[in-house]
C-alpha positions as a LaTeX table, in Angstrom:
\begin{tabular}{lrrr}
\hline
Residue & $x$ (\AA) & $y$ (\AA) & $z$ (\AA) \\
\hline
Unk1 & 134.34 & 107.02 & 85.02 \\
Unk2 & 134.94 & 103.22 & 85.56 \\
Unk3 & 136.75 & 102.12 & 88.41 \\
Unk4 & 140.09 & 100.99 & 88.13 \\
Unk5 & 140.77 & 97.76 & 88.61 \\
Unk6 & 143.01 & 98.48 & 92.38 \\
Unk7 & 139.22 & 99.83 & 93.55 \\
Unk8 & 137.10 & 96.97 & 92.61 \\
Unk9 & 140.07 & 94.64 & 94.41 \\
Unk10 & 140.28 & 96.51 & 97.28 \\
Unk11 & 136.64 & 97.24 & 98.03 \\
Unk12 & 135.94 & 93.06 & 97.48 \\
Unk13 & 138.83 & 92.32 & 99.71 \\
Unk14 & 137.30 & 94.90 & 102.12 \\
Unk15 & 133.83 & 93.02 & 102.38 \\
Unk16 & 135.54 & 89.48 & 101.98 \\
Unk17 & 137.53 & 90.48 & 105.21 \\
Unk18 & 134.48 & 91.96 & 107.08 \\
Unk19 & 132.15 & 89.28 & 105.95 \\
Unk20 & 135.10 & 86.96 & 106.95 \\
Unk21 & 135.45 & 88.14 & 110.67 \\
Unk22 & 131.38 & 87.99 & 111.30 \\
Unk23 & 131.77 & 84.41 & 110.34 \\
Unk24 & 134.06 & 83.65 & 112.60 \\
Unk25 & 132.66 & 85.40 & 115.69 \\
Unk26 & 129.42 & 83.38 & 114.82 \\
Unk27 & 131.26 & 80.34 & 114.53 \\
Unk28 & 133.12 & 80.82 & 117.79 \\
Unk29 & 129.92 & 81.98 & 119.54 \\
Unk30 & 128.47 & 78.79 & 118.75 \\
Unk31 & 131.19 & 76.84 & 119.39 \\
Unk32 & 131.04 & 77.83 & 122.79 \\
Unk33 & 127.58 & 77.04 & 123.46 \\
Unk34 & 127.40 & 73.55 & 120.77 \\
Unk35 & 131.16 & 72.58 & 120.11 \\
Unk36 & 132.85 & 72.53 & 116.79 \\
Unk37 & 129.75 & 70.17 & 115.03 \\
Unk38 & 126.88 & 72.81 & 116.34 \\
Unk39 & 129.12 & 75.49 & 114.91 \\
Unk40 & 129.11 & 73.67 & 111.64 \\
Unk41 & 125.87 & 73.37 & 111.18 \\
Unk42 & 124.95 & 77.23 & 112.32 \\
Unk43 & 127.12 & 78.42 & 109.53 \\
Unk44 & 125.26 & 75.89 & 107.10 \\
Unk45 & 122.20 & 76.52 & 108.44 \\
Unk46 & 122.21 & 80.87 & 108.37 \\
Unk47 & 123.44 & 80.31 & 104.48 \\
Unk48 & 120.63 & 77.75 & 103.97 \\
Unk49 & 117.90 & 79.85 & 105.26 \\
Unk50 & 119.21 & 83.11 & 103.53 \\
Unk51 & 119.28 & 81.29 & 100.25 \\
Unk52 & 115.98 & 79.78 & 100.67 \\
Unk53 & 113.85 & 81.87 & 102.65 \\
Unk54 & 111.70 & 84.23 & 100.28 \\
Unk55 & 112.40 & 88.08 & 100.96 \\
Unk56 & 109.11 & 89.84 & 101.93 \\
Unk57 & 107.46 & 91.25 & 98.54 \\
Unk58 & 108.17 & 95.35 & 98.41 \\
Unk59 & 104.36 & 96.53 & 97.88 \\
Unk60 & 103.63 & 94.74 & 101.47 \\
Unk61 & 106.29 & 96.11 & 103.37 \\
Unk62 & 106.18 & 99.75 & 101.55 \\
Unk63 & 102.12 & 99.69 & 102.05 \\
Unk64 & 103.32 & 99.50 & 106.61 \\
Unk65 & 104.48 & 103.47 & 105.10 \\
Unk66 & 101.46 & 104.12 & 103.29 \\
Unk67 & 103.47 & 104.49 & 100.35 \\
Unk68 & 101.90 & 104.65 & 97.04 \\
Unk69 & 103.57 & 103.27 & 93.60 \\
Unk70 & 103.62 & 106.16 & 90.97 \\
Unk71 & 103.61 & 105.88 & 87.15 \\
Unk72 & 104.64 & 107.35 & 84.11 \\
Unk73 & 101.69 & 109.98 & 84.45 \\
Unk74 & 101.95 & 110.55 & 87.61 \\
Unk75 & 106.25 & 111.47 & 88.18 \\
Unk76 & 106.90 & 111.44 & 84.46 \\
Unk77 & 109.97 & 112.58 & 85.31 \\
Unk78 & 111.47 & 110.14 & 87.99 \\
Unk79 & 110.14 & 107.00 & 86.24 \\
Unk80 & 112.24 & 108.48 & 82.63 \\
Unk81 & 115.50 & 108.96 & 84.95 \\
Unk82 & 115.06 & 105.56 & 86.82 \\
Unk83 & 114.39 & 103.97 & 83.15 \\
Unk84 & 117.45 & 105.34 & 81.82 \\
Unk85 & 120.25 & 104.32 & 85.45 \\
Unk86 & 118.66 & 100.92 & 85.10 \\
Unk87 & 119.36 & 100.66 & 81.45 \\
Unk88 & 122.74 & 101.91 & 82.22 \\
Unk89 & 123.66 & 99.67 & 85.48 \\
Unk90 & 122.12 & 96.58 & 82.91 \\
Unk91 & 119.65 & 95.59 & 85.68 \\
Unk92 & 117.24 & 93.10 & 84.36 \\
Unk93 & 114.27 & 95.53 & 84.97 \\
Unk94 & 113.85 & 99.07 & 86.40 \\
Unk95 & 113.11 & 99.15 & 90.20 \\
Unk96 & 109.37 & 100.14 & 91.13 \\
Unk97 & 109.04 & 103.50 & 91.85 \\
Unk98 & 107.03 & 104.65 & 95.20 \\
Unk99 & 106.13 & 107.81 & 97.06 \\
Unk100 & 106.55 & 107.99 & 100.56 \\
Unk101 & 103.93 & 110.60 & 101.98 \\
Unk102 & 106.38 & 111.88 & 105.02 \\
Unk103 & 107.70 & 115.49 & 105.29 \\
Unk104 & 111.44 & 113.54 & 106.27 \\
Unk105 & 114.07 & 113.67 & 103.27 \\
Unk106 & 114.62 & 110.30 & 102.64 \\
Unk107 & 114.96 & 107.65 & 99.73 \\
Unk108 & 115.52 & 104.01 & 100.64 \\
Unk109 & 115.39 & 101.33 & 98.89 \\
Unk110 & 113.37 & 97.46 & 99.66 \\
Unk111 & 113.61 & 93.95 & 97.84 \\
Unk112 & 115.71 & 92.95 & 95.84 \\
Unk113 & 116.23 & 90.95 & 92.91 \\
Unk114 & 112.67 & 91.10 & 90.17 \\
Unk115 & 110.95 & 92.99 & 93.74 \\
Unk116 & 113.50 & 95.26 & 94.58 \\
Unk117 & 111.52 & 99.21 & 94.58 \\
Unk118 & 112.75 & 102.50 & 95.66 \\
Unk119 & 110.55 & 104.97 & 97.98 \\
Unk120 & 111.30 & 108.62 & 98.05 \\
Unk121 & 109.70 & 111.12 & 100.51 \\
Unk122 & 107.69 & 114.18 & 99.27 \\
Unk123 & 110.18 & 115.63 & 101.96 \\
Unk124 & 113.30 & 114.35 & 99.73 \\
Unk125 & 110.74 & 115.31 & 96.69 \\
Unk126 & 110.41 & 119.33 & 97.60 \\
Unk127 & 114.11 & 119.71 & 98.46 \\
Unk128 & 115.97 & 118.27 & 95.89 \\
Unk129 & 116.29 & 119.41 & 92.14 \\
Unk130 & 116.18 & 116.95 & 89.49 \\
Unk131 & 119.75 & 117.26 & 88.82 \\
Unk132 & 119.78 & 116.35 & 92.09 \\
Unk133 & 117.01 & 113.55 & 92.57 \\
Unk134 & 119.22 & 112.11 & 89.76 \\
Unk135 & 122.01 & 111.47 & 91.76 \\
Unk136 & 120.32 & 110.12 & 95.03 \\
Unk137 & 118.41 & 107.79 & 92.79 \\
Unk138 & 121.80 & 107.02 & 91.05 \\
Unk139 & 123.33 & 105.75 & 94.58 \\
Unk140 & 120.12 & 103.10 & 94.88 \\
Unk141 & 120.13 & 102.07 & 91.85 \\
Unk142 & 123.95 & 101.28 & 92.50 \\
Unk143 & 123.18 & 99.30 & 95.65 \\
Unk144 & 121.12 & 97.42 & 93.31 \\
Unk145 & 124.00 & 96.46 & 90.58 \\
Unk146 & 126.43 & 95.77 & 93.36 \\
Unk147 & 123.91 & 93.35 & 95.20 \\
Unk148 & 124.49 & 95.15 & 98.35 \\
Unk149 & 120.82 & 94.04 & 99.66 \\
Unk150 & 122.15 & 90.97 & 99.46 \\
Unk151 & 125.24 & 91.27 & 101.61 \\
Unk152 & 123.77 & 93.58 & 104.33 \\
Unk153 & 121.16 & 90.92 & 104.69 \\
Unk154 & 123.63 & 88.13 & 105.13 \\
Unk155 & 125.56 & 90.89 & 107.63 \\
Unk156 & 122.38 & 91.21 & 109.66 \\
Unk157 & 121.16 & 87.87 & 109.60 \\
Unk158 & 124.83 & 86.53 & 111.01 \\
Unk159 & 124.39 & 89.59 & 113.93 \\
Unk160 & 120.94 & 88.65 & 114.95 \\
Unk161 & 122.48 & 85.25 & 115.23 \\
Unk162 & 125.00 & 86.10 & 117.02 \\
Unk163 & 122.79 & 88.29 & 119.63 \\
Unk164 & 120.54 & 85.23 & 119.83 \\
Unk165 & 123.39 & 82.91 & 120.80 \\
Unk166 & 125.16 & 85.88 & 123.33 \\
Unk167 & 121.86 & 86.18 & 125.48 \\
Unk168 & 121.49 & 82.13 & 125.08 \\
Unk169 & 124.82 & 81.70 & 126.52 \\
Unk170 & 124.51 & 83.98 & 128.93 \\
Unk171 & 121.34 & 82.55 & 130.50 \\
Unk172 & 122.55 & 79.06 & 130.45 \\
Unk173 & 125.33 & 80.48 & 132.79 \\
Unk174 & 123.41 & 82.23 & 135.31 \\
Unk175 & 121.73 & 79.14 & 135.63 \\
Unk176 & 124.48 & 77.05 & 136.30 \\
Unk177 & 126.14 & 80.17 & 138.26 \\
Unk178 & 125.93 & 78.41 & 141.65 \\
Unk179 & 127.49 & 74.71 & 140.36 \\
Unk180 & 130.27 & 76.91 & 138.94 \\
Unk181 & 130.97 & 78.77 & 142.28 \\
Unk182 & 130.89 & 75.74 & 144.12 \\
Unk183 & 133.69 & 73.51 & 141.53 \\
Unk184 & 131.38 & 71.32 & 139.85 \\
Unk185 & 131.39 & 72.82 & 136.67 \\
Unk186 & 134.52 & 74.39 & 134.90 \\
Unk187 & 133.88 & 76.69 & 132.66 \\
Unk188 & 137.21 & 78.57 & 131.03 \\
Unk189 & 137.57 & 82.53 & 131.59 \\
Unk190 & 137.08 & 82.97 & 127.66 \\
Unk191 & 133.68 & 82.09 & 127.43 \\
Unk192 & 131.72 & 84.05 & 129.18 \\
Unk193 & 133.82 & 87.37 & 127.84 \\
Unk194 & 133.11 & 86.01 & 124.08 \\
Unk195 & 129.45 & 85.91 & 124.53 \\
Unk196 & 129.59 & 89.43 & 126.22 \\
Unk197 & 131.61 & 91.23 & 123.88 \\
Unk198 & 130.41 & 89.54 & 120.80 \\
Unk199 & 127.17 & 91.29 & 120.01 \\
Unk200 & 129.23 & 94.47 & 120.35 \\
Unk201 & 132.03 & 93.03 & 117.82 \\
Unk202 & 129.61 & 92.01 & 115.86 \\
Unk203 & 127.82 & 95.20 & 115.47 \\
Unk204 & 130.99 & 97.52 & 114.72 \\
Unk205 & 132.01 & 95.05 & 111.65 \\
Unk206 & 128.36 & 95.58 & 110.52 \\
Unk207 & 128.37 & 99.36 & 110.83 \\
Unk208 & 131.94 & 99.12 & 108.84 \\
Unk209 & 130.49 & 97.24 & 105.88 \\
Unk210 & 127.82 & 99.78 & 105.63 \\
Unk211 & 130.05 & 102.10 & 105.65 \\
Unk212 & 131.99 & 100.67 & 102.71 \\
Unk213 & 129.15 & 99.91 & 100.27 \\
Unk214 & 128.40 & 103.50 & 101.05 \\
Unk215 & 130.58 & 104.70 & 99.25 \\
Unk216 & 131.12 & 102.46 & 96.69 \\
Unk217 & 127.71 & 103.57 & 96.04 \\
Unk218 & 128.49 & 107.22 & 95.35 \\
Unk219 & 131.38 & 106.28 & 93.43 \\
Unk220 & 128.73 & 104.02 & 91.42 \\
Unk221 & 125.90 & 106.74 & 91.47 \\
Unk222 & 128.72 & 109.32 & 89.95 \\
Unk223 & 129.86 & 106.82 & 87.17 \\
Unk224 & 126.00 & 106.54 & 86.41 \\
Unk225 & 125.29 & 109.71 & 85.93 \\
Unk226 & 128.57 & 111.60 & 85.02 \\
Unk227 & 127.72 & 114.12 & 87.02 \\
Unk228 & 129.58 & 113.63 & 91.06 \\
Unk229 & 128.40 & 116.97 & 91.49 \\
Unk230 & 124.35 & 116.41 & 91.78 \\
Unk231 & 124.85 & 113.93 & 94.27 \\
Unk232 & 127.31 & 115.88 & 95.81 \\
Unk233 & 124.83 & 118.67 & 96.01 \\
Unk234 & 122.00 & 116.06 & 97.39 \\
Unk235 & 124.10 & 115.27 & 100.21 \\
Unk236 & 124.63 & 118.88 & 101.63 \\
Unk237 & 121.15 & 119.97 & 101.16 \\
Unk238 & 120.46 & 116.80 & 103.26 \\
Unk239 & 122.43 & 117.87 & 105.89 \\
Unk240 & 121.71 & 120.93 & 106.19 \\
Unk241 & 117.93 & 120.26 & 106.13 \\
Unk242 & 118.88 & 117.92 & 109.36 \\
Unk243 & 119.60 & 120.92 & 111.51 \\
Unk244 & 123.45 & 120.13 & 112.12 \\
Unk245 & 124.09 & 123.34 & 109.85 \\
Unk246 & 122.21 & 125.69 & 111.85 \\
Unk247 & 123.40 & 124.14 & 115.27 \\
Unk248 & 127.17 & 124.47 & 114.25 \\
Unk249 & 126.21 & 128.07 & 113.44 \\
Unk250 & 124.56 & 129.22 & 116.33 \\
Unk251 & 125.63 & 126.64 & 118.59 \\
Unk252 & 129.52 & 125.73 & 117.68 \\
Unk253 & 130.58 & 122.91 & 119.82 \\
Unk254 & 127.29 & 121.99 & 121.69 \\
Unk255 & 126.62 & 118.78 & 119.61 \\
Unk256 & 128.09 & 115.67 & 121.15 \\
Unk257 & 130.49 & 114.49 & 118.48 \\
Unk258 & 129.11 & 110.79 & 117.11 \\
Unk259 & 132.16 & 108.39 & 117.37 \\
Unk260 & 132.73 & 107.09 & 114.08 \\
Unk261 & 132.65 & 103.77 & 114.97 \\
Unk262 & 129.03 & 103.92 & 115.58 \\
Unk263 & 128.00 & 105.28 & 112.42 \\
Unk264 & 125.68 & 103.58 & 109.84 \\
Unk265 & 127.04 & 106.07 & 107.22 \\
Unk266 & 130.44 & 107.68 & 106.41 \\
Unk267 & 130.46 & 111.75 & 107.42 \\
Unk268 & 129.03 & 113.70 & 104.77 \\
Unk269 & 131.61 & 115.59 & 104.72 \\
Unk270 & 133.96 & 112.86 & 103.61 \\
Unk271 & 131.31 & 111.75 & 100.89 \\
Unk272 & 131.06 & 114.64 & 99.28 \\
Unk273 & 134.71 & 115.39 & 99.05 \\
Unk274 & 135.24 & 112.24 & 97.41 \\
Unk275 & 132.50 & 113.32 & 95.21 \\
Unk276 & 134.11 & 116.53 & 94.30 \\
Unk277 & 137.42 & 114.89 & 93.61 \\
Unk278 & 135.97 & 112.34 & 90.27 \\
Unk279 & 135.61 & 113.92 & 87.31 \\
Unk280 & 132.05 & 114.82 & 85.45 \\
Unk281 & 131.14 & 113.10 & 82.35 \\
Unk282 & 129.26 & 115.96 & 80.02 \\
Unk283 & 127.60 & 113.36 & 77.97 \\
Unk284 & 126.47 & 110.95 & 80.37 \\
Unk285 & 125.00 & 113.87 & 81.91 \\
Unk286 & 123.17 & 116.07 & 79.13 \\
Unk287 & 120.77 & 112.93 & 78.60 \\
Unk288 & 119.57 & 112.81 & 81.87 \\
Unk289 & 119.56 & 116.53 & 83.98 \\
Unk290 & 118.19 & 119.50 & 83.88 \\
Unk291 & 118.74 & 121.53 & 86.87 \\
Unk292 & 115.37 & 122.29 & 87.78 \\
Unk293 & 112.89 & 121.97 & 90.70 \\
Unk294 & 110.63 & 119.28 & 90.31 \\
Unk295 & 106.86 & 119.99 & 90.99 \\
Unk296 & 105.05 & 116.75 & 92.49 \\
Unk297 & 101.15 & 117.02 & 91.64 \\
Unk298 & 100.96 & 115.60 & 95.42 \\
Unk299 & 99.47 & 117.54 & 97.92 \\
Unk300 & 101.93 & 119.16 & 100.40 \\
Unk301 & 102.74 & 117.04 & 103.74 \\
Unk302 & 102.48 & 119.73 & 106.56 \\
Unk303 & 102.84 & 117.13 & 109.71 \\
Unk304 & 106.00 & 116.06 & 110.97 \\
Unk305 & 106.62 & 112.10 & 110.75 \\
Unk306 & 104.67 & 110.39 & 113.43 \\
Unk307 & 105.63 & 107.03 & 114.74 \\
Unk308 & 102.29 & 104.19 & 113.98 \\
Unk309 & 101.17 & 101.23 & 115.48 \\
Unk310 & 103.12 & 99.31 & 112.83 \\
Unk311 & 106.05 & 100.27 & 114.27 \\
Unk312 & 107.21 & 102.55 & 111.47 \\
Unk313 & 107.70 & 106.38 & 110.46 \\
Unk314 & 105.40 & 108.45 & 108.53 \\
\hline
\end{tabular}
């Protein structure tokens, strides 16, 4: 199940070109607030700080969810299948493992590098199979091995830049609004539409390389575990367990249709027919799945996810 070699070219020219065309809206941005030597040094300086500033340690920012690390003897289970992607994707070490005590399917995944850990909800926990949780924790494992952290950060620290410099820019010429309307200061057209419009810009190239690693990560997660079908599987209980399925069923048509420019993530549907179209590999699989339910030795989470003083869900 290894990609060819036209995939791996075309989904690195796909993030070259997206990571390409955030750099230059932050270099223009800045270029029209600083000239062409300010520019230089913003692009020097966002690398410097993203290579040098140290990433927040995983236990601190998991413990704002009240998530608690599990062991061997507590999930003996999820810590033998996340031993046995990591030996497979040849990451240095296997991610932490950490349970997220919210009734919300969901499995992200925080740090990166020797820190990097992955939290899964008891929601995600109580849904899902283990042929199932296999799969999920395939695809963030995968992010792992293709550094994706890594790249999304350097997407979002470039947009917060950017956003920065917009509403910067934009002040600067309200102030000077008055010397403008009265000829003292020329300012061309361009500018002011460029610091308008490129927050916006910004954001859609973001959403797109999302959208990319995405699925590069299922087609990762699949090779993984030979099995496209279990994470296949994951992705329609998911969203069913949303509510679109029962809405489309009893409501057709009533749900405003998302634009797809504005999504984080392709449409399931999509994902899972890419999923369907690779083919399984038997022996990859038999080592890892059963097709079981899991039991968690946690109590059960009856509250819905309540928003904290933090800031965060749980």
């Amino acid at each position: 199940m290894s990609p060819t070699w036209r995939h791996r070219l075309l989904n690195i020219a796909h993030s070259i070109l997206l990571i390409a065309g955030m750099t230059a809206i932050v270099w223009i941005c800045a270029s029209v607030l600083f000239g062409t030597a300010g520019a230089i040094w913003a692009i020097v300086g966002i690398g410097i700080l993203l290579l040098l500033s140290p990433s927040l340690p995983s236990d601190v920012m998991l413990s704002l969810y009240n998530a608690k690390r599990v062991n061997s003897q507590s999930f003996p289970e999820g810590i033998r299948i996340l031993d046995i992607l990591a030996d497979r994707a040849e990451l240095k070490r296997r991610p932490d493992l950490y349970y997220l005590p919210s009734s919300l399917p969901n499995a992200f995944t925080v740090g990166r590098g020797e820190q990097a850990a992955i939290a899964v909800s008891d929601g995600m926990l109580r849904l899902l199979n283990q042929r199932e949780l296999t799969g999920v924790l395939a695809h963030e494992i995968s992010h792992m091995a293709h550094r994706d952290l890594w790249i999304m950060g350097l997407a979002d620290g470039m947009a917060r830049f950017t956003t920065i410099t917009s509403y910067v820019g934009q002040f600067l010429l309200l102030l000077n609004l008055p010397l403008i309307l009265m000829g003292e200061v020329h300012i061309p057209w361009i500018a002011p539409l460029i610091l308008i419009f490129s927050p916006t810009i910004m954001s859609l190239l973001q959403l797109a390389l999302s959208r990319a690693r995405e699925f590069n990560a299922d087609l990762g997660a699949a090779r993984l575990t030979g099995d496209p079908m279990g994470l296949a599987s994951a992705l329609g209980k998911l969203e069913r367990s949303t509510g679109r399925f029962w809405e489309e069923m009893l409501f057709p048509g009533r749900r405003i249709p998302e634009p797809s420019l504005l999504r984080t993530h392709p449409r399931t549907e999509d994902r899972i027919d890419r999923l369907k179209a690779l083919e399984p590999d038997p022996d990859k699989r038999g080592e890892l799945i059963p097709s079981r339910l899991l039991q968690p030795s946690w109590p059960r989470i009856g509250a819905p996810p309540r928003w904290r003083r933090t800031g965060v869900w749980y």
